[in-house]
Structures are given as C-alpha cells and as structure tokens.
FINU-61419 format. One record per residue: residue in three letters; residue number from 1; x, y, z of N, C-alpha, C in turn. Coordinates in nm, 2 decimals. Layout:
BEGIN
<node 'Ala', NUM, <X, Y, Z>, <X, Y, Z>, <X, Y, Z>>
...
REM end
This chain:
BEGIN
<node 'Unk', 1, <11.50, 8.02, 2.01>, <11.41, 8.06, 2.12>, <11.44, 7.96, 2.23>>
<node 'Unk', 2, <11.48, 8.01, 2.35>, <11.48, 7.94, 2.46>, <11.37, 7.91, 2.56>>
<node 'Unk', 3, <11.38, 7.82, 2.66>, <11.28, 7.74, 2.73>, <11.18, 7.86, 2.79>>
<node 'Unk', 4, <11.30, 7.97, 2.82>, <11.27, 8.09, 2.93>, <11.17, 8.15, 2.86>>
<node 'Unk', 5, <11.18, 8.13, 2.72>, <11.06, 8.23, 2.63>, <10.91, 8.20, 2.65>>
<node 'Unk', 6, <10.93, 8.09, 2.68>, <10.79, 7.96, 2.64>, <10.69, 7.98, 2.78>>
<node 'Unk', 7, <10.80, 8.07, 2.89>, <10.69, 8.07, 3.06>, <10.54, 8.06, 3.00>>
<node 'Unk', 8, <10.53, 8.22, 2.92>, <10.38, 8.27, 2.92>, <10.31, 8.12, 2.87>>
<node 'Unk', 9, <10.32, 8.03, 2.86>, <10.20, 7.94, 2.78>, <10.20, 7.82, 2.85>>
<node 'Unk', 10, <10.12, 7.74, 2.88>, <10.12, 7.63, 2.92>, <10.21, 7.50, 2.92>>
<node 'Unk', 11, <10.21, 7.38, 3.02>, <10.24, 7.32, 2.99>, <10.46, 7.32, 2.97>>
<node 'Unk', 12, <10.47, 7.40, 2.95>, <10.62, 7.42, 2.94>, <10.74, 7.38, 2.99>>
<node 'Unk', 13, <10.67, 7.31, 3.16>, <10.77, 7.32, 3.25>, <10.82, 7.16, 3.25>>
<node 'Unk', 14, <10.91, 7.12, 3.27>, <10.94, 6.98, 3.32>, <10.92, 6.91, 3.42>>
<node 'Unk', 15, <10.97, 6.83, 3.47>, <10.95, 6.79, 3.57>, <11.00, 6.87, 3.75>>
<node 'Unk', 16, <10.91, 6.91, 3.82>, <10.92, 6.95, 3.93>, <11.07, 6.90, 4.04>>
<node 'Unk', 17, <11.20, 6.98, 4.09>, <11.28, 6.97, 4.14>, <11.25, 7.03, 4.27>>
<node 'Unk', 18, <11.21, 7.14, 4.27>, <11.18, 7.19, 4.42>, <11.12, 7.30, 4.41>>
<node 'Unk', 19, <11.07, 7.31, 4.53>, <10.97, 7.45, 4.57>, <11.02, 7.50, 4.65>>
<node 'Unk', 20, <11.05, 7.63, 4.68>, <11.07, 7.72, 4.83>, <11.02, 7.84, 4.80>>
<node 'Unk', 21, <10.99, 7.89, 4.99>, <10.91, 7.99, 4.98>, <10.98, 8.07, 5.11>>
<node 'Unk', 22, <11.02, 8.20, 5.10>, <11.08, 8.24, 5.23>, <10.98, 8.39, 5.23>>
<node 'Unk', 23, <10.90, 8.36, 5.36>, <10.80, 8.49, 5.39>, <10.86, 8.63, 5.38>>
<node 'Unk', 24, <10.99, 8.67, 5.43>, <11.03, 8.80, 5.43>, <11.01, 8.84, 5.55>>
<node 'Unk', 25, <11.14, 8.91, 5.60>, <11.14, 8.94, 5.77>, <11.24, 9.08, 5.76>>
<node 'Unk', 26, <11.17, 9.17, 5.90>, <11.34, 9.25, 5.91>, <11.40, 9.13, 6.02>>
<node 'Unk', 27, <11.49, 9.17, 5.91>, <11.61, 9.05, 6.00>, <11.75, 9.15, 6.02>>
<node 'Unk', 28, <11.73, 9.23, 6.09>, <11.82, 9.29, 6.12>, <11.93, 9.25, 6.26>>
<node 'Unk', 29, <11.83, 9.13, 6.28>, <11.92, 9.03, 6.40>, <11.92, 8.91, 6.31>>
<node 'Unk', 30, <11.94, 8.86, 6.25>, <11.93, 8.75, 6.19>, <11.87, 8.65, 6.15>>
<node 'Unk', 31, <11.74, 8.68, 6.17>, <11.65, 8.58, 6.16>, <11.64, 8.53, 6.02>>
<node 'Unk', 32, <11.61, 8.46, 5.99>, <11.59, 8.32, 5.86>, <11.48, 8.25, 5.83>>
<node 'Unk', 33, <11.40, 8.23, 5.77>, <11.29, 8.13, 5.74>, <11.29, 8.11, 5.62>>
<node 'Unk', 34, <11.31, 7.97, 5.59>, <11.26, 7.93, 5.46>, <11.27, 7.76, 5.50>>
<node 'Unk', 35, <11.10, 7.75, 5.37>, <11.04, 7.60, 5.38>, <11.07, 7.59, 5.21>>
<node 'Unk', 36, <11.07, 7.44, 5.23>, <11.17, 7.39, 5.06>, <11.09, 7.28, 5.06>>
<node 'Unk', 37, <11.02, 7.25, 4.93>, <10.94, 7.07, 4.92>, <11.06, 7.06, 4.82>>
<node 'Unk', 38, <11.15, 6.92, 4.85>, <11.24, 6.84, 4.77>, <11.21, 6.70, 4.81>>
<node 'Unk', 39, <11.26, 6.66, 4.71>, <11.29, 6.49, 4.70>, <11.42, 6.44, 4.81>>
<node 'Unk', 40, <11.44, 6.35, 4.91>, <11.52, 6.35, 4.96>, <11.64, 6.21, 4.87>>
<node 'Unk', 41, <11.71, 6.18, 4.98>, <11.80, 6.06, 4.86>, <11.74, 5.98, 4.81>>
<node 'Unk', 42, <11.63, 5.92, 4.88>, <11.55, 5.78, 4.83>, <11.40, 5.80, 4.75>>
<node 'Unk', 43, <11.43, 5.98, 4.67>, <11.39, 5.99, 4.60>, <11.19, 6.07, 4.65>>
<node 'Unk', 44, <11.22, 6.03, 4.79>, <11.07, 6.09, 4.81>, <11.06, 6.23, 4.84>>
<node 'Unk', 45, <10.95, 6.29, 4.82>, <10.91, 6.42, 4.87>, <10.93, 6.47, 5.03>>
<node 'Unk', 46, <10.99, 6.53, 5.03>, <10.97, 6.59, 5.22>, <11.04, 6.75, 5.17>>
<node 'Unk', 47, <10.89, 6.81, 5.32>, <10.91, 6.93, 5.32>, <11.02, 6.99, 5.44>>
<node 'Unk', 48, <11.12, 7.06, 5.44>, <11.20, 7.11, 5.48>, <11.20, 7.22, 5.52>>
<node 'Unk', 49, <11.20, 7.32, 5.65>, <11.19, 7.43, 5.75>, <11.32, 7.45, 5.79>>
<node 'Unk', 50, <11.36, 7.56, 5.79>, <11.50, 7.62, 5.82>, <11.46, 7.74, 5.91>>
<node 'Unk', 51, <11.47, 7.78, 6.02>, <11.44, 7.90, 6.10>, <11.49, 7.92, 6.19>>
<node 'Unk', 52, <11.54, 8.03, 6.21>, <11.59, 8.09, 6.34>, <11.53, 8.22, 6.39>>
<node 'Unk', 53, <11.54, 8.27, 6.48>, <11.53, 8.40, 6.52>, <11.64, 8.49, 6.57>>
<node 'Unk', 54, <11.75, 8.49, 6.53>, <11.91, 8.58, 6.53>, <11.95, 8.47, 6.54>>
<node 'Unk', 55, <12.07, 8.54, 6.49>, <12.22, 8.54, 6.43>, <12.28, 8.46, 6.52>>
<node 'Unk', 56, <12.26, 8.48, 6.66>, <12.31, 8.37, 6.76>, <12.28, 8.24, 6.75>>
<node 'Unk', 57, <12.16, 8.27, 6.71>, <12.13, 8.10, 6.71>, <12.12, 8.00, 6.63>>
<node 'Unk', 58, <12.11, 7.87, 6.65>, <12.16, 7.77, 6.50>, <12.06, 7.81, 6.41>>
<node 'Unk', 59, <12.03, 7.73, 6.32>, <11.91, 7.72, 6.26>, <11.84, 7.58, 6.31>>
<node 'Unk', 60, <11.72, 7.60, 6.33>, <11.64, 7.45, 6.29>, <11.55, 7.38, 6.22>>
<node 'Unk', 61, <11.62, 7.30, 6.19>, <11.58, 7.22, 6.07>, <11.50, 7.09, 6.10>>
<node 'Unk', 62, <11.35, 7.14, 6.01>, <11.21, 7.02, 6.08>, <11.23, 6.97, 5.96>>
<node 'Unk', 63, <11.19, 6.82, 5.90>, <11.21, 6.79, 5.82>, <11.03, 6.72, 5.82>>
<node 'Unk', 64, <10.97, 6.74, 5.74>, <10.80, 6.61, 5.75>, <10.83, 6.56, 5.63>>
<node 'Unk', 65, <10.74, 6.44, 5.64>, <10.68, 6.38, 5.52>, <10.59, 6.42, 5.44>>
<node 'Unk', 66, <10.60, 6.44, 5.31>, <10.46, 6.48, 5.26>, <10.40, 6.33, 5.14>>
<node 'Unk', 67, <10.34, 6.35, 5.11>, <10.23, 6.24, 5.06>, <10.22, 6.25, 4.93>>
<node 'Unk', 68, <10.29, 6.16, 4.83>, <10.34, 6.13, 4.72>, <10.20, 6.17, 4.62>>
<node 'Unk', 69, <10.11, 6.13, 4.69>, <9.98, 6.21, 4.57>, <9.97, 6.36, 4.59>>
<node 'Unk', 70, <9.96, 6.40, 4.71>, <9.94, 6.52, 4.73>, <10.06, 6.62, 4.67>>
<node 'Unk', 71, <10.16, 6.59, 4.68>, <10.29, 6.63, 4.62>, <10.27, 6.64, 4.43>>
<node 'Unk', 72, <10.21, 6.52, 4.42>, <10.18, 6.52, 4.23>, <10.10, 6.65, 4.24>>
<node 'Unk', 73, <9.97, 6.65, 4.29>, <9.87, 6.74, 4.28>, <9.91, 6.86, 4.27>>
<node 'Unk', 74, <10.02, 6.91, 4.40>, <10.05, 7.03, 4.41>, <10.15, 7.05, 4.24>>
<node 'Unk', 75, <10.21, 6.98, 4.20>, <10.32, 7.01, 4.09>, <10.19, 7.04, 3.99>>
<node 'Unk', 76, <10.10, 6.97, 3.97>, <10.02, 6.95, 3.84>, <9.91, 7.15, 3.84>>
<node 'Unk', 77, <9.93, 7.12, 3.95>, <9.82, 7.29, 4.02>, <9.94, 7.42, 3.93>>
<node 'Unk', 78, <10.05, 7.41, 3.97>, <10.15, 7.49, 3.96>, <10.17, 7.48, 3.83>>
<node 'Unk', 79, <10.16, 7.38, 3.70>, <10.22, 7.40, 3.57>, <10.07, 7.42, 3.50>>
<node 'Unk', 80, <9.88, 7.42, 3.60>, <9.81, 7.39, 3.54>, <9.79, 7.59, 3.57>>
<node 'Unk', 81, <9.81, 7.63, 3.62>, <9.83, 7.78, 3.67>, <9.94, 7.86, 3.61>>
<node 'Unk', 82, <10.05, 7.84, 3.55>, <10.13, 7.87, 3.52>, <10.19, 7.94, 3.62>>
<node 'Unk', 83, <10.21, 7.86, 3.71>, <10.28, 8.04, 3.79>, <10.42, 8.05, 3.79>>
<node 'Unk', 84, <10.51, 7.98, 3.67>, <10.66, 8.06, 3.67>, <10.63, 8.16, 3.61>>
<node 'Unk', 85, <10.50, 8.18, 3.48>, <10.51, 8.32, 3.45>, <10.53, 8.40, 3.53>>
<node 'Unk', 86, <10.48, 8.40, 3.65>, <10.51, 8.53, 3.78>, <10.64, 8.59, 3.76>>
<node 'Unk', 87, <10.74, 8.48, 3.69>, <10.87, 8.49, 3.72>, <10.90, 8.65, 3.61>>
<node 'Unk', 88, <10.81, 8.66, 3.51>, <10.88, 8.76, 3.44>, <10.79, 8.90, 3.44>>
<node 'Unk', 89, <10.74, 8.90, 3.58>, <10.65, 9.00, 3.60>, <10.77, 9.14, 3.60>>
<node 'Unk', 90, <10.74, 9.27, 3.58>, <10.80, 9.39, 3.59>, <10.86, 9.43, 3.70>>
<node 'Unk', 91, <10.99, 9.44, 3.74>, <11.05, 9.52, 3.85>, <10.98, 9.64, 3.89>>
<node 'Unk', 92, <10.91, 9.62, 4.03>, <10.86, 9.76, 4.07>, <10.97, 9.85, 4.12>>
<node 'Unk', 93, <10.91, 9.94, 4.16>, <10.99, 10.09, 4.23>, <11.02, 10.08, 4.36>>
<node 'Unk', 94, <10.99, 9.99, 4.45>, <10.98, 9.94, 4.58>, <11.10, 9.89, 4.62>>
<node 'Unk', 95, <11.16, 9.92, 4.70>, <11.26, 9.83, 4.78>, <11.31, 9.90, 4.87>>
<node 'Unk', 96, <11.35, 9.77, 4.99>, <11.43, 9.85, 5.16>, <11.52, 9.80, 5.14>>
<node 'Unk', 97, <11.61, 9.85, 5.18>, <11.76, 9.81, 5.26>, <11.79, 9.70, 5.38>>
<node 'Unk', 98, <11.71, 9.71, 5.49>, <11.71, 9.62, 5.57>, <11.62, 9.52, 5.63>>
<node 'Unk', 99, <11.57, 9.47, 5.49>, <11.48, 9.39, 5.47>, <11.49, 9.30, 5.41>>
<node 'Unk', 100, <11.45, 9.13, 5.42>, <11.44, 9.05, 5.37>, <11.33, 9.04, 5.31>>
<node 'Unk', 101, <11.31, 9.04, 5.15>, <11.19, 9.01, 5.13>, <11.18, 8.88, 5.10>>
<node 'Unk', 102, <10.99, 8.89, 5.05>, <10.92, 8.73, 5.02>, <10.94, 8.68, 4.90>>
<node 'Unk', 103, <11.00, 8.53, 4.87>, <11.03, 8.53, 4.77>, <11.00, 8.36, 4.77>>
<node 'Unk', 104, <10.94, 8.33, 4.63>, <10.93, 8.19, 4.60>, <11.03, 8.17, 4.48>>
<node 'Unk', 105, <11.13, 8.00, 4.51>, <11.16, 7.98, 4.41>, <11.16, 7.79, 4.36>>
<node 'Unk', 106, <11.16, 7.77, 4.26>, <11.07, 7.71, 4.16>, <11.18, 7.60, 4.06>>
<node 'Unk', 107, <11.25, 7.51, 4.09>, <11.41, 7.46, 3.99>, <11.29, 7.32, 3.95>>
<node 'Unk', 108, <11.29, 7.34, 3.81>, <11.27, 7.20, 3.73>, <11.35, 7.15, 3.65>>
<node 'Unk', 109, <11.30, 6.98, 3.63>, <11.45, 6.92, 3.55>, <11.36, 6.95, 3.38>>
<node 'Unk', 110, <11.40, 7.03, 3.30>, <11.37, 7.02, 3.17>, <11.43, 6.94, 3.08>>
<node 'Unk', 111, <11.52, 6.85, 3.11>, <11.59, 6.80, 3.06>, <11.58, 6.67, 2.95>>
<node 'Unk', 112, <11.44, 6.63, 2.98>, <11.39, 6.57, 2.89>, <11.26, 6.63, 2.77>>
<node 'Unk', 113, <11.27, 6.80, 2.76>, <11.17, 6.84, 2.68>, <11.30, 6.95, 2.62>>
<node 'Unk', 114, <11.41, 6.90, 2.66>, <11.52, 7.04, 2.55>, <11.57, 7.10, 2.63>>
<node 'Unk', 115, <11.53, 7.12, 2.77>, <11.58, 7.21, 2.83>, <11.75, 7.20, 2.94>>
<node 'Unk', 116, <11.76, 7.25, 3.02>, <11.88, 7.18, 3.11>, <11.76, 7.12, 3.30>>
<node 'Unk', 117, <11.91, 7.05, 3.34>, <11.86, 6.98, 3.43>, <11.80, 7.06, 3.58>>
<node 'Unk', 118, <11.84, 7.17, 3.58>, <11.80, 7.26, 3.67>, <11.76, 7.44, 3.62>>
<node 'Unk', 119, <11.64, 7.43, 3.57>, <11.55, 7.55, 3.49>, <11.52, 7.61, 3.59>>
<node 'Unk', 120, <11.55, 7.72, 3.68>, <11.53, 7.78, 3.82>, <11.49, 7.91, 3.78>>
<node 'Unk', 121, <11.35, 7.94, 3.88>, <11.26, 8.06, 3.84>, <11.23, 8.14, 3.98>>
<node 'Unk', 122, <11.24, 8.28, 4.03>, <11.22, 8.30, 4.06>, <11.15, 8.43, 4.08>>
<node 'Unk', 123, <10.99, 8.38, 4.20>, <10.91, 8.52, 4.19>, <10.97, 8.60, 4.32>>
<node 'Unk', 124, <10.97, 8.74, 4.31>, <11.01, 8.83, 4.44>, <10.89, 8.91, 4.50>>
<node 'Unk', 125, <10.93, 8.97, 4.57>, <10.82, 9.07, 4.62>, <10.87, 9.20, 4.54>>
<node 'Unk', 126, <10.95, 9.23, 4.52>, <11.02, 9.36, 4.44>, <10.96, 9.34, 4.27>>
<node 'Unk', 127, <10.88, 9.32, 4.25>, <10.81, 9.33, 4.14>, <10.68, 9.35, 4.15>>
<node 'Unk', 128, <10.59, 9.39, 4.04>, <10.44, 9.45, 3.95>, <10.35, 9.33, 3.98>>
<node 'Unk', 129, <10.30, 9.31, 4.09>, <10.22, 9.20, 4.00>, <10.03, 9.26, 4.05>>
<node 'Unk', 130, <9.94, 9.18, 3.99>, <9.80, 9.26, 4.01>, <9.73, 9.14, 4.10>>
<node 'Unk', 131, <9.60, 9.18, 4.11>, <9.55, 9.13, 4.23>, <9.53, 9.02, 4.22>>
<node 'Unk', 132, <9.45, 8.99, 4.11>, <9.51, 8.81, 4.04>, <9.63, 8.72, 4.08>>
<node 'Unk', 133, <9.71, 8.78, 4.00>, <9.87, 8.74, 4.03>, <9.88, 8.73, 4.25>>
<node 'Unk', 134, <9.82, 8.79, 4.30>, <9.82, 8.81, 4.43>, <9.81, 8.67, 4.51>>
<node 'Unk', 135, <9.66, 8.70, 4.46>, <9.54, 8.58, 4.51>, <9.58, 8.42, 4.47>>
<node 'Unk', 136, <9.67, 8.38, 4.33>, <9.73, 8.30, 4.31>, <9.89, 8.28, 4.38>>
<node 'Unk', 137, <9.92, 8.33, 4.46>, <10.06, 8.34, 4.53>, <9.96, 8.28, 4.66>>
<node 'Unk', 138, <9.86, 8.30, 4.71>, <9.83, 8.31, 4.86>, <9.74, 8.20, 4.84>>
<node 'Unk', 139, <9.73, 8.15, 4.71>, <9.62, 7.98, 4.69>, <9.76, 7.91, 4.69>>
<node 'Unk', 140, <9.88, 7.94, 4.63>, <9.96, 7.85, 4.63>, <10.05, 7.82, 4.74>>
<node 'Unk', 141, <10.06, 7.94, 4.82>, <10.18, 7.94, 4.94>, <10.06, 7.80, 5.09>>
<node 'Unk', 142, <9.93, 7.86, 5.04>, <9.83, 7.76, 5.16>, <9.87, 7.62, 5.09>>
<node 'Unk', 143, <9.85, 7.57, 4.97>, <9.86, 7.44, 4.92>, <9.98, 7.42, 4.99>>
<node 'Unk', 144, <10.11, 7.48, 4.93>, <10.26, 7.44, 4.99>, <10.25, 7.40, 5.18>>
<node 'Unk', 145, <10.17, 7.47, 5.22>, <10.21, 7.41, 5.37>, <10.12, 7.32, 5.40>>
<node 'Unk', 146, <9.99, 7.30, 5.37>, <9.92, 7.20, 5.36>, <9.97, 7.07, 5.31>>
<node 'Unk', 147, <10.11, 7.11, 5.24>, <10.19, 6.97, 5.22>, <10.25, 6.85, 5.33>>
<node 'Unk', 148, <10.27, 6.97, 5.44>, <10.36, 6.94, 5.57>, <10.28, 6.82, 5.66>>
<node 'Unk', 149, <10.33, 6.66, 5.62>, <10.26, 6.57, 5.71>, <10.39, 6.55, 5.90>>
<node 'Unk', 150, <10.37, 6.42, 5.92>, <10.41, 6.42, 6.04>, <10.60, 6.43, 6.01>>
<node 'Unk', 151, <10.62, 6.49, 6.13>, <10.78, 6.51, 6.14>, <10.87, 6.37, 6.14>>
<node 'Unk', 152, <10.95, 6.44, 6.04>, <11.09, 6.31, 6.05>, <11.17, 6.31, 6.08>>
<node 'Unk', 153, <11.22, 6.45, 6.10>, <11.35, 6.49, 6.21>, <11.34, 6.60, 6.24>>
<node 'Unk', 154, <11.41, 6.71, 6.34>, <11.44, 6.77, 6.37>, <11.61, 6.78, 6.45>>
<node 'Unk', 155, <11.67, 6.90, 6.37>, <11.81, 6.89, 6.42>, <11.82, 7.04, 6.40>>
<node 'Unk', 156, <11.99, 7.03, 6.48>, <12.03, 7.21, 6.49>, <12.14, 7.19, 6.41>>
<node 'Unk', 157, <12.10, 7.33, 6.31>, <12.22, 7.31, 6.20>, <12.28, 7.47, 6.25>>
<node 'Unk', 158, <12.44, 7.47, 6.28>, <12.54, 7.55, 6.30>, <12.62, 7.65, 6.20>>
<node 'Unk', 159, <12.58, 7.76, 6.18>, <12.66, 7.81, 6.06>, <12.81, 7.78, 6.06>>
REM end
C-alpha cells in the first residue's frame, strides 16, 4: 500500500514543501497568475506572485515575507483538515477549451515517514467536489494570502 492510499486519514502528510494556487482565467491573451508559499535558499518561507496580463508582457514577480509562525499554523490547518484528500475527489463532466482553470497544488517531503522527497497533490476545478469540500478551499485560499507580509522584491521575469 502506498503513501497515495493513506490521503483519506489523518495525519499522513510529511513535511510541507510548497503551496500554490492559480485562480483560473480566460487567458486567451496570455495572462498568468499564480502565488506559491516556498522556502527560499536560506531556508525561510516567502510567498511568491507570478502575473501578467498577455503574452506580451513579462511576468512579475513580487516576492513577501511571510512569518515563520504563521507559515507553521497554515501547514498544521492543512494536514489538521486534510485537504490533499480533495486531491482524489471524482473527475466531473465539466471542462473548456480556452480556459485556464483554478487549481491548488500541494509537494511535501515524505521522506522521513516512507514516502519520497517530493509527494505532489493536486486539487483542480475539473472535478466533484460538495459544498463542504467548497467552503474548505475558500477558508484555505483566505489563510494562503493572509500569509503575504511586506515585499522583498519585485522583478520582471522574461519568457
């Protein structure tokens, strides 16, 4: 039995590697958004923003600090909720073609409970989920930006 089996139950997950969350856009000009909480080199938390509005233009990249408690808290909310289960919720019947949908994804190091170093889960919008499952996406996507403290950089990144 593998790690993957174990979602539905508590407790399962290892240590927290990263969070992202990209809202879903027609991006039929290129637009882009996605915010990422990772560890940078020196090992701390910072939240990461990637956005553009077309294809023409770079992306920009905000980088904030987030707050080493508040960052515990948010990991502890997320394995005390389970929400990778989301991850094995039922493919619905829904989907566009020229659409980006909303999608959270979820990489922990399980590497010290059996698992490998990058366990990566991902919830979509192209899936079943009920109003429960809803209301815990929309407690957790507020927590995630509520992470975002003061700016540490901003730069233009060039495809």
């Amino acid at each position: 039995m593998g790690l993957f089996d174990n979602i539905g139950k508590k407790g399962n997950a290892g240590e927290l590697r990263s969070f992202s969350y990209s809202p879903g856009y027609c991006d039929m000009m290129g637009a882009g958004h996605r915010d990422c909480l990772e560890k940078n080199d020196e090992g701390q938390w910072v939240f990461i923003s990637r956005n553009r509005e077309n294809h023409s233009e770079p992306f920009m990249v905000t980088t904030y600090a987030v707050d080493e408690v508040a960052a515990a808290r948010f990991e502890s909310f997320l394995k005390e909720r389970n929400l990778i289960s989301l991850s094995k919720r039922l493919d619905s019947k829904e989907f566009v073609t020229d659409y980006s949908p909303w999608s959270y994804g979820i990489v922990f190091d399980c590497s010290k409970i059996g698992g490998s170093s990058f366990d990566d889960y991902c919830i979509s919008q192209y899936r079943v989920y009920s109003k429960k499952d809803t209301e815990l996406l929309k407690e957790i996507r507020d927590m995630f930006y509520a992470l975002k403290g003061d700016v540490i950089s901003e730069i233009e990144e060039k495809d």
